[in-house]
C-alpha positions, 0 to 999 in steps of 0.5 A: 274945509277942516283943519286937522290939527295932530299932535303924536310921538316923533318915533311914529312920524314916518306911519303918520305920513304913510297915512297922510300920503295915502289920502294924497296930502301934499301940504302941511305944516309940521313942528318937529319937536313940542312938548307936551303929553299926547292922550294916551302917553307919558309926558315928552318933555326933553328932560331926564324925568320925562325924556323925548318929544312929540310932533305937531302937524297941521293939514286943511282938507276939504270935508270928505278927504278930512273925515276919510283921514280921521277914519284912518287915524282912528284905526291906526289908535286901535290897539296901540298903548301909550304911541298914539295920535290926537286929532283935532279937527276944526272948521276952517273960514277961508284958506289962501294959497300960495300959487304953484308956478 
């Protein structure tokens, strides 16, 4: 299993979870606004010299659906100046979950 952890601008939210929904992801936990300077962008810092925020995301998929997810992360990147996602993706021990009843 992999944990994606991403990081992005929050004006980019909505294509971000067209992809993570494409790949059928139902379960992630998201900080809507962080501080902070995603690779490609300016510093979001909430201030007057470095306005505006990012969001952080993190998904646990299995191995297959995690590598499909970066694929198109990698391909929403291309071509986009100063908007896009940083992935990082880790292994993952173990994983509980809640019970859906």
């Amino acid at each position: 299993m992999k944990l994606i952890l991403l990081t992005y601008y929050v004006g980019i939210h909505d294509e971000v979870m067209d992809i993570l929904e494409k790949h059928g992801v139902s379960a992630y936990t998201r900080w809507r606004e962080v501080e902070g300077r995603v690779s490609c962008g300016e510093p979001r810092e909430g201030t007057h010299v470095w306005p505006g925020a990012n969001s952080a995301l993190m998904v646990v998929l299995d191995d297959g659906p995690a590598g499909d997810v970066v694929l198109d992360l990698e391909a929403f990147n291309r071509g986009r100046v100063g908007e896009g996602v940083d992935a990082s993706v880790l292994d993952v021990q173990r994983v509980v979950r809640a019970v859906d009843t």
